[in-house]
N, C-alpha and C positions, 0 to 999 in steps of 0.2 A: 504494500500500500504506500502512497505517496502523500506525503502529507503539508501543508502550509503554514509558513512561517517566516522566512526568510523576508516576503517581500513587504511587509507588516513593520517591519525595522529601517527599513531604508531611511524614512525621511523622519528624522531625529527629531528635527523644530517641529514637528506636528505631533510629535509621536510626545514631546514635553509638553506642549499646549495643553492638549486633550487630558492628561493626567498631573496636570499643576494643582488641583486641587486636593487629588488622591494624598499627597504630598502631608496636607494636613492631618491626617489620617493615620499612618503608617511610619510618618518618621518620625513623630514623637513616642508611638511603640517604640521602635530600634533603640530611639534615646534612651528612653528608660533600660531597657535592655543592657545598654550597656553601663550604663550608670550601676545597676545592680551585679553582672556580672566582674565588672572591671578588667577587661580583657585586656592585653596589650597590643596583641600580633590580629587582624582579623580579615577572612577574605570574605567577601559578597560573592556568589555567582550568579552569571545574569545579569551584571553589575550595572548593564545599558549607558545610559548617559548621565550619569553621576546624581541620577535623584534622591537617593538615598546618600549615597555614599560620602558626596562634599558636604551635605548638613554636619556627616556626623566627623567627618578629619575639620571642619572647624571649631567644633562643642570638645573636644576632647585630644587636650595636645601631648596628649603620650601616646596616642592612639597611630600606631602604623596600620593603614587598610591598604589591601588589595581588591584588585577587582578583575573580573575573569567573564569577556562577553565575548560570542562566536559573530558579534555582527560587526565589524570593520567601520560603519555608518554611525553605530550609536558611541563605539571607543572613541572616534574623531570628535564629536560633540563631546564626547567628554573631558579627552582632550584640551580642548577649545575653551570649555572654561574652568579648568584647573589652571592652564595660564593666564586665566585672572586674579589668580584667590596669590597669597601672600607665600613668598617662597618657603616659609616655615611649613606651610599647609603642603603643597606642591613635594618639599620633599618625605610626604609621612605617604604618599599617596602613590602607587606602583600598581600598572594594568596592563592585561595581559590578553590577547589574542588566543581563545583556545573554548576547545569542547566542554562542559561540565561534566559528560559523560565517563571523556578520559582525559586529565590531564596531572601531568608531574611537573607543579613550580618548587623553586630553589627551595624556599619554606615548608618543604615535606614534610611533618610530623612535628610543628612548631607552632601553628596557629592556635591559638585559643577558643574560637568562634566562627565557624561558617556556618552565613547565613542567604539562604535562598525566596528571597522576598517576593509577594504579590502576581501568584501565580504562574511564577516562572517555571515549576515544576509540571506544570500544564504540558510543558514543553519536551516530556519524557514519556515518550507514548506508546513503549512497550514493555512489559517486563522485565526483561534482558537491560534496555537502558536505563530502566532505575535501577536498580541491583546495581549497575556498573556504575552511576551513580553515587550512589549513597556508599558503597566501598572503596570508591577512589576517595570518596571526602572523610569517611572515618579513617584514611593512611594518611590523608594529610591535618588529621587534629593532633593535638597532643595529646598524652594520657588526663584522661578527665576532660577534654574538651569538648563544646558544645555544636551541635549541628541545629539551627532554625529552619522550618522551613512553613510562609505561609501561601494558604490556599484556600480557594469559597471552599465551603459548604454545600455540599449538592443539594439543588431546591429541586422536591421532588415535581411540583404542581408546575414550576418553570420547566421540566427539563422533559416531561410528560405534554404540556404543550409544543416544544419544541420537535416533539417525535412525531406527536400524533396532526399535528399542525405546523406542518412549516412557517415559519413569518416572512411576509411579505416585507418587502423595506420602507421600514419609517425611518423617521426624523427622533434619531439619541440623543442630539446635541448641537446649539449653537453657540459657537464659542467667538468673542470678538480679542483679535489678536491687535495691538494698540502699536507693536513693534513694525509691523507691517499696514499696518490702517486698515485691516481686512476684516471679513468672518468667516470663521469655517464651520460648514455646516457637515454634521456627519450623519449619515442613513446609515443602517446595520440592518442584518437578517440573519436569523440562527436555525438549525436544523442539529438535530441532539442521534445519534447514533448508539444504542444503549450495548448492544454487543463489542463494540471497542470503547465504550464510554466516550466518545469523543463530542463536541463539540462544534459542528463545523460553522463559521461564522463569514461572514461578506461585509464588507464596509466601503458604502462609496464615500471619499473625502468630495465637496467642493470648498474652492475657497474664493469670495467677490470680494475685489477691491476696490477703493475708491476712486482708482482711476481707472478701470472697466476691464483690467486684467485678470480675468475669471480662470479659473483653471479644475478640472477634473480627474479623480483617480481612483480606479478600486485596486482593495486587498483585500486577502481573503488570511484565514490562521483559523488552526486549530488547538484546541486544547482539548487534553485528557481529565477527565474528573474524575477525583479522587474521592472517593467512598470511605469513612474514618476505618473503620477496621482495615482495612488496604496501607494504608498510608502507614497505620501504627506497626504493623506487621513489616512494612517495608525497615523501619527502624529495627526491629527487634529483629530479622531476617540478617542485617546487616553488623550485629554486635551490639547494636545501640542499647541504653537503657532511656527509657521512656520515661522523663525528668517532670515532664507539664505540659499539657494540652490549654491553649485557650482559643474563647470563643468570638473575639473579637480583640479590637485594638486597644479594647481597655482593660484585655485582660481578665475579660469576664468570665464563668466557668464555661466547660464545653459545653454546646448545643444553647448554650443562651444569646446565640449571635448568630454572624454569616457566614464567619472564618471556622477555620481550623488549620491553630498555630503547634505544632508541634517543638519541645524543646526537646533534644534525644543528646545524652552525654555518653561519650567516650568512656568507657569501663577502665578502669586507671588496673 
C-alpha cells in the first residue's frame, strides 16, 4: 500500500499558519514537562519547523534539544528561524535529517527524553514500523529515560461517520495571514479505513490576496489511529515501562479528554 504524506510538509509557512494556535495548546504541556522532568540532553522527532522545539531551547538554558525531521522543507524553516533567536539559543539547538523509524545520532544512549508530539506517530502505519520505532528510541534513551508520545483519541461517532459516510469538502478554516496580507482558506475531506485504521484525508489550501494573486493547492496525508491498548502495548512490547497516560494537555486523567499522552521510561 502506498501511503500520503510527504507532500503535506512541503510548504512550511502554511503548514505554521494553520497550527499557530495549536501552539497554545501543547507547548505549555512540553513546558511543564520539562520543568518537572528536568532533563538535560533531549530529542523531539518529527521535530518539523521548530514549533515546539524553539519555545522550549528558549525557556530553558541548560537545555540541549535535538530535533530529527524526514522533511528537508520543514528543517529549512526551521533553520531559518533559529538564525534569529540568540547564539546562546542556536548553539543548545542541533537537527538532523533522518527516519524516526531508523536512525543512529552521535547521542546514542545519552538522551534523557524523547518526545514525539501531536500526532506524528500517525505517521507509523504498520506494525513493523513502530516496533522499529519505538526500539531505535529506547537504544537511544538513557537508563531511566523517558519516551513521550502524543496522539487523539479515537472518536468513535467521528471515525464511524467517516467510514460509513465519506465527507464531502467543507470549509475547516479561515485563516488571515497579516505577513502576506492574505487569507487562506482551507477545505478538508476525510474517509476513515477501519481494517488498517487509517485515516485518509484531502485538503484543498486557497490563498487571496490583496493584490488579486490567488493561488490553489491540494494535499492529501494519512494517518494511523491508534487504539489505547495498541499504543500501551507498543510500549510494553518494546521494554518500556508505562510511567503515565494523560488525557489531555492538562494533564487530565485518561479518557477525560481527546489525547492520549503516553509517558513510557526506560527500565534502568
Amino acid at each position: 500500500m502506498t501511503y500520503c504524506v510527504g507532500e503535506y510538509y512541503e510548504r512550511a509557512e502554511d503548514y505554521d499558519l494553520e497550527y499557530q494556535s495549536q501552539s497554545e495548546q501543547d507547548v505549555p504541556f512540553w513546558h511543564g514537562l520539562i520543568e518537572e522532568y528536568r532533563p538535560r540532553h533531549v530529542l523531539e522527532l518529527a521535530c518539523g519547523s521548530g514549533r515546539i522545539g524553539l519555545p522550549l531551547a528558549r525557556s530553558f538554558p541548560e537545555l540541549l534539544i535535538e530535533g530529527l525531521d524526514s522533511s528537508p522543507q520543514m528543517l529549512a524553516a526551521y533553520r531559518r528561524k533559529l538564525g534569529g533567536e540568540p547564539l546562546e539559543v542556536q548553539r543548545r539547538v542541533i537537527l538532523h535529517e533522518g527516519d524516526m523509524r531508523n536512525y543512529h545520532l552521535p547521542a546514542c544512549g545519552n538522551f534523557d527524553l524523547i518526545f514525539l508530539p501531536f500526532n506524528s506517530a500517525g505517521h507509523l502505519y504498520t506494525i513493523e514500523e513502530q516496533l522499529a520505532t519505538f526500539h531505535c528510541t529506547y537504544d537511544h534513551l538513557a537508563p531511566g529515560g523517558r519516551f513521550v508520545i502524543d496522539v487523539l483519541l479515537p472518536n468513535l461517532d467521528y471515525l464511524s461517520a467517516a467510514l460509513n459516510r465519506p465527507t464531502q469538502l467543507y470549509l475547516e478554516d479561515e485563516i488571515g495571514d497579516p505577513a502576506s496580507e492574505s487569507t487562506l482558506l482551507i477545505y478538508s475531506s476525510r474517509r476513515y479505513d477501519p481494517c488498517e485504521q487509517l485515516e485518509h484525508m484531502v485538503w484543498i489550501h486557497e490563498r487571496f490576496s490583496e493584490q488579486g494573486e490567488n493561488e490553489r493547492y491540494l494535499t492529501q496525508l494519512d494517518l494511523h489511529m491508534y487504539f489505547p491498548r495498541e499504543l500501551q502495548l507498543l510500549f510494553l512490547a518494546s521494554g518500556f515501562a508505562v510511567e503515565a497516560i494523560y488525557g489531555d494537555y492538562e494533564r487530565r486523567p485518561f479518557g477525560k479528554g481527546t489525547r492520549q499522552i503516553i509517558v513510557g521510561r526506560k527500565r534502568t
